[in-house]
C-alpha positions in Angstrom: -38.6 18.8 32.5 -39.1 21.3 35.2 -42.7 22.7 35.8 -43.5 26.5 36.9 -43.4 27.0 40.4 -46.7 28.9 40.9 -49.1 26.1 42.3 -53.1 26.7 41.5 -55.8 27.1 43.9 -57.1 23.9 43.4 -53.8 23.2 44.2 -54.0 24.6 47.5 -57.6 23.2 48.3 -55.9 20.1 48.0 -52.7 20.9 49.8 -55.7 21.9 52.7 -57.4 18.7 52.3 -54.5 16.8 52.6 -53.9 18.2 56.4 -57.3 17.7 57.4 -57.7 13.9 56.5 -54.4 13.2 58.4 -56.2 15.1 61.4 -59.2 13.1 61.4 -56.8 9.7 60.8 -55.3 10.7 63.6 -58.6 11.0 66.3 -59.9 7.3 65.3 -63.1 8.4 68.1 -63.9 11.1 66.2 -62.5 14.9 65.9 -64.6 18.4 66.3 -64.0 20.9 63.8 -63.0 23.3 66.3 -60.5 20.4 66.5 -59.6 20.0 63.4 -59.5 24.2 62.7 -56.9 24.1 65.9 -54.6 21.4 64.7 -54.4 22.6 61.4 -54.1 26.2 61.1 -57.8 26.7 58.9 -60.3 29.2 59.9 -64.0 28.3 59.4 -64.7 30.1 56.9 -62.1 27.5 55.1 -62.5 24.3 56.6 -66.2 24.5 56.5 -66.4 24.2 52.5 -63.6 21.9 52.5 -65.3 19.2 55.2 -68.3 19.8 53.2 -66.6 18.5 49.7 -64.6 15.9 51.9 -68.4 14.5 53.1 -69.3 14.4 49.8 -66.5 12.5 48.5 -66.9 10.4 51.0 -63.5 10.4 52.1 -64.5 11.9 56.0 -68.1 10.7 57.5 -69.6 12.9 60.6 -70.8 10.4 63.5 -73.8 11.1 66.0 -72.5 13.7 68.2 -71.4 15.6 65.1 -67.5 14.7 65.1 -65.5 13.5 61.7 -64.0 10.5 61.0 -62.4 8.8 58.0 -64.5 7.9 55.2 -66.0 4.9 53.1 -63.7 6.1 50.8 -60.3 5.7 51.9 -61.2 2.8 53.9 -61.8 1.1 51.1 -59.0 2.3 48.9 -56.7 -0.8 51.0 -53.2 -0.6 49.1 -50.9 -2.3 46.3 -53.2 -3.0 43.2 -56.2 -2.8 44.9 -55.6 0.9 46.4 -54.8 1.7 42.3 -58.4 0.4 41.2 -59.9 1.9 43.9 -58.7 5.0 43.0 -58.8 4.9 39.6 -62.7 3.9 39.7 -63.3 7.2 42.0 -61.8 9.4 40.3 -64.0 8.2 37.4 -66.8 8.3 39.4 -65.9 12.0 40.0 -64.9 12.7 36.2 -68.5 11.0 35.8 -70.5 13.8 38.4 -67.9 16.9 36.9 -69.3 15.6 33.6 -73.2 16.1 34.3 -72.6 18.8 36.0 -70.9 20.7 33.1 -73.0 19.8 30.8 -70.1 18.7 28.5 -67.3 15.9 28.2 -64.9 16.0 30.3 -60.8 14.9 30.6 -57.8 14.7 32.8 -54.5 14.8 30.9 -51.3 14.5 32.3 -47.6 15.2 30.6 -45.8 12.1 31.1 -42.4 11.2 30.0 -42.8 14.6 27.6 -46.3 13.6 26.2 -49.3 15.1 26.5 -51.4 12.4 27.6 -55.1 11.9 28.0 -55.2 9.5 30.8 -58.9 9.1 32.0 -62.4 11.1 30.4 -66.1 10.7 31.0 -68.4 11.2 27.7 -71.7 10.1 26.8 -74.6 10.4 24.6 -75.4 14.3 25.2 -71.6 14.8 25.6 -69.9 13.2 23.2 -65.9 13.4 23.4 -64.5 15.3 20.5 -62.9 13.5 18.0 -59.0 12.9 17.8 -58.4 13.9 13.9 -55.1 14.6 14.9 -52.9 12.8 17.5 -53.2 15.0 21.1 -49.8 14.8 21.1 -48.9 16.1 18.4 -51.1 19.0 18.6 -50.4 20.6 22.1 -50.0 23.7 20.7 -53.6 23.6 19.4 -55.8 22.3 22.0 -56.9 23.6 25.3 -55.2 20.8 27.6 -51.9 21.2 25.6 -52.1 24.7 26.0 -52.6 24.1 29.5 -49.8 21.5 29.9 -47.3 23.5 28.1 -47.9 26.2 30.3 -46.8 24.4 33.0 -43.3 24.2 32.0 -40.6 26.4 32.4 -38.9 27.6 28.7 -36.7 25.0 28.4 -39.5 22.3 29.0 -41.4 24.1 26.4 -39.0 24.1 23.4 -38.1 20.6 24.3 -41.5 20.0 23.3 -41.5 21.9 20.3 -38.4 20.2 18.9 -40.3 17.3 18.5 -43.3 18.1 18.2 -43.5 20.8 15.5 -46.6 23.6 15.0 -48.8 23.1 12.2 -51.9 25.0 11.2 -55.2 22.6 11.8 -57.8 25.3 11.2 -57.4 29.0 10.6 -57.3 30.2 13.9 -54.1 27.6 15.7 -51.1 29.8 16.5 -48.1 28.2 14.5 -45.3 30.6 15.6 -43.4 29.5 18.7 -42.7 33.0 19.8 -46.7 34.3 20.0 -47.1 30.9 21.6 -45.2 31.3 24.5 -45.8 34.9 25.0 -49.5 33.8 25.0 -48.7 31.0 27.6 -47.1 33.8 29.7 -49.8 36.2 29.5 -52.2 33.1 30.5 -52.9 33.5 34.7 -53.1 30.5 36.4 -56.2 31.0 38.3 -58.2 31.5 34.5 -58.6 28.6 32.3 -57.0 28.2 28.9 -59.3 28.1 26.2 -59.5 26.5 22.7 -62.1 28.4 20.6 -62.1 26.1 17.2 -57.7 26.0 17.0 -57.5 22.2 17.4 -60.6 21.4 15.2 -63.2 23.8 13.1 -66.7 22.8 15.4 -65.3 22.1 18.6 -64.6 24.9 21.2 -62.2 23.4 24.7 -61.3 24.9 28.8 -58.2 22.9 30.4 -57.6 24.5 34.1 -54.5 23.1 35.7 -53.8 20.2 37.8 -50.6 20.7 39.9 -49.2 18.5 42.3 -45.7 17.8 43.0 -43.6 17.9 40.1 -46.5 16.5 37.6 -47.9 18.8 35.3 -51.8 18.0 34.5 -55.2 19.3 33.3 -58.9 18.9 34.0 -60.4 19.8 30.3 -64.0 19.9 28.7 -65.1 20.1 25.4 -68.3 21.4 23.6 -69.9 21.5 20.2 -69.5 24.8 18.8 -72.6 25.7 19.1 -72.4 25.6 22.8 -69.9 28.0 22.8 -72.1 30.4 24.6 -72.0 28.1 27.5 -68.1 27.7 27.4 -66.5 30.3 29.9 -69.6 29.2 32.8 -68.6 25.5 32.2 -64.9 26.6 32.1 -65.5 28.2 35.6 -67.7 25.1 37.1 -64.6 22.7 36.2 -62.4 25.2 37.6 -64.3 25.8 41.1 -64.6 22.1 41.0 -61.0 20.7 39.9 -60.2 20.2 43.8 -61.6 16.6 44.4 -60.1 15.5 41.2 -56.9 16.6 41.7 -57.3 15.4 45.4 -58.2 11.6 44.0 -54.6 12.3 42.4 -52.5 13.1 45.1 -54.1 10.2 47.6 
């Protein structure tokens, strides 16, 4: 299974963050940001957003005099089983904040071993997650993270996934043909999320914006009652804007 090659901005947040923490590992005193903007090629206007959401993970702390050091947060990540946990119990603490802050539920789903996958999600009573009538992965072509997935791969990938997963019709609006599939994944840019207005299920409208790293194809999604729909394309664009410390928990 190969994946597009186009990564996502998140993408490159992350890519961003990823330089600065091994800065700051490497000043264990302390590091400026006029430092850190030096030894990593970032202008201000960059770094300052990105040190901000770093503080705020926890994952860099500032100290008196106003230089950065690691955080609470990878400190206490430690390694082996432990390290797995820890991360595993931030990034549902973060799927946790993404979820209030959307006002809906929210997922992270991952194509492993050519499955789509929903590997971690944070509900509750106000934002109830919506209801698996029919077996995410057999339904890829239907809901917004399968979408999303799908569009990650390159044609071959896709029609892997199609021979064994087949297309059926769940409500009146899911695209069964393989060709208007595809040529809608194509049309799809990467920077927009990938909606679901009532294809997987009639009541239940879904955004999935991707989560690239590596050669992993992923998703952050959200799901809404339909008659939140009006609220559906701002909470698609919150989960976008704010997909960078999730994926970020990922790639540590």
């Amino acid at each position: 299974m190969a994946l597009k090659p186009e990564p996502t901005a998140p993408f490159h947040s992350v890519q961003h963050a990823l330089r600065v923490l091994e800065t700051v590992s490497k000043h264990g005193d302390g590091v400026a940001d006029a430092q850190i903007s030096r030894e990593t090629g970032l202008p201000a206007e960059h770094l300052t957003p990105l040190l901000l959401t770093l503080r705020r993970e926890g994952y860099v702390e500032q100290i008196t005099d106003g230089a950065y050091v690691i955080g609470s947060s990878l400190l206490l990540l430690g390694s082996g089983t432990a390290r797995r946990k820890a991360l595993e119990a931030k990034l549902q603490h973060s799927l946790a904040q993404l979820r209030d802050s959307v006002g809906a539920a929210v997922y992270i789903s991952r194509y492993v071993d050519g499955e789509v996958r929903i590997t971690q999600y944070a509900d509750g009573p106000r934002t109830p997650a919506v209801n698996e009538w029919v077996d995410f992965r057999s339904s890829a072509h239907a809901s917004a993270a399968g979408k999303c997935l799908l569009a990650q791969l390159d044609l071959n990938g896709r029609r892997d996934h199609l021979a064994r997963h087949k297309t059926p019709r769940l409500t009146s609006r899911t695209i069964t043909n393989e060709k208007a599939l595809f040529s809608k994944l194509d049309s799809q840019p990467a920077t927009v999320p990938v909606l679901d207005l009532q294809e997987y299920a009639v009541g239940t409208v879904c955004a999935a914006v991707p989560l690239t790293a590596g050669s992993s194809a992923g998703c952050l999604a959200l799901s809404l009652p339909v008659e939140d729909a009006h609220r559906l394309r701002s909470a698609a664009d919150t989960l976008n804007r704010r997909a960078a410390p999730v994926l970020l928990s990922l790639a540590l």
